[in-house]
C-alpha positions as CSV (number, residue, x, y, z in Angstrom):
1,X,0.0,0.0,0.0
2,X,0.8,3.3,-1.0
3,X,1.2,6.2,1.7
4,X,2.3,10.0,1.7
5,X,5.2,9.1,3.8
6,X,6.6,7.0,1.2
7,X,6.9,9.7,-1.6
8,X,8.6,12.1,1.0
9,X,11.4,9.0,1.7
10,X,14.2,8.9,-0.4
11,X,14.5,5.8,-2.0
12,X,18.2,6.4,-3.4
13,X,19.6,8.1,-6.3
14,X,20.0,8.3,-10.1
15,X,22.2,6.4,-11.9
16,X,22.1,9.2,-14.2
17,X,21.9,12.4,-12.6
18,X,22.4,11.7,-8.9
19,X,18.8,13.4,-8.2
20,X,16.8,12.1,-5.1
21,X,14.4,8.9,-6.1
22,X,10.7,9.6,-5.3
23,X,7.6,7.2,-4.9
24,X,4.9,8.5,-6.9
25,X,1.5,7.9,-7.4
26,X,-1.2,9.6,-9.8
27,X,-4.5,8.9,-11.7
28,X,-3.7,8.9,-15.2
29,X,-6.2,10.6,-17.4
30,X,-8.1,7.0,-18.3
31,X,-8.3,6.6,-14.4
32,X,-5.7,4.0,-14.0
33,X,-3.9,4.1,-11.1
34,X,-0.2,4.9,-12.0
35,X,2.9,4.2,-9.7
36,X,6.3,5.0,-10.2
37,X,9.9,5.3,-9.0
38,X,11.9,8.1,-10.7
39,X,14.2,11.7,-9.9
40,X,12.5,14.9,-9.9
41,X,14.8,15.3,-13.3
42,X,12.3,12.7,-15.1
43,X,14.3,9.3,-15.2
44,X,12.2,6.1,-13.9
45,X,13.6,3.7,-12.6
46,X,10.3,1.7,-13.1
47,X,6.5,2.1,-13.8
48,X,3.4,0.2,-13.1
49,X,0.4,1.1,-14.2
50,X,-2.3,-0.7,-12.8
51,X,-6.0,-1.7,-14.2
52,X,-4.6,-1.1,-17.4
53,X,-5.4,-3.5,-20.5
54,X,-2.7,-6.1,-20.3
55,X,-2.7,-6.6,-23.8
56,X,-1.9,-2.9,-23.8
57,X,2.3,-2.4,-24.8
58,X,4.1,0.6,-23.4
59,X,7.7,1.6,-25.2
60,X,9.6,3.6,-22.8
61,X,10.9,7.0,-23.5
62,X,14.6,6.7,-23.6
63,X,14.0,11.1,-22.9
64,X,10.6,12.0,-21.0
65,X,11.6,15.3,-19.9
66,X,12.9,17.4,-23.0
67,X,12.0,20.9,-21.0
68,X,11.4,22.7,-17.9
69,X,10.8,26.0,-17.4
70,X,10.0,28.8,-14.8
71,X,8.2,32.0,-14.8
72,X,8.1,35.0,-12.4
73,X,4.7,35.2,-10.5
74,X,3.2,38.7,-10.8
C-alpha cells in the first residue's frame, strides 16, 4: 500500500543524474492508477500502471523530460 510518507522518503539516487528517487503515485487521465519510482529530473527507474489492458504495450521513452521552465509570479 501506498502512503504519503513514502513519496517524501528517499529511495536512493540516479544512476544518471544523482537526483533524489521519489515514490509516486497519480491517476492517469483513463483513471488508472499509475505508480512509479523516478528523480524529480524525469528518469524512472520503473513504472506500473495498474487496471490497465494487459494486452496494452508501453515503449519507454529513452527522454521524457525534454523541458522545464519557470516563470516569475506577478
Amino acid at each position: 500500500m501506498f502512503t504519503s510518507q513514502d513519496s517524501m522518503k528517499i529511495h536512493g539516487h540516479c544512476n544518471r543524474c544523482k537526483a533524489p528517487i521519489f515514490l509516486n503515485q497519480c491517476t492517469d487521465w483513463y483513471g488508472n492508477t499509475v505508480l512509479s519510482l523516478n528523480c524529480w529530473n524525469g528518469h524512472y527507474k520503473w513504472i506500473e500502471i495498474e487496471d490497465i489492458d494487459k494486452e496494452f504495450r508501453i515503449e519507454p521513452e529513452k527522454n521524457l523530460v525534454t523541458y522545464i521552465g519557470f516563470f516569475d509570479a506577478p
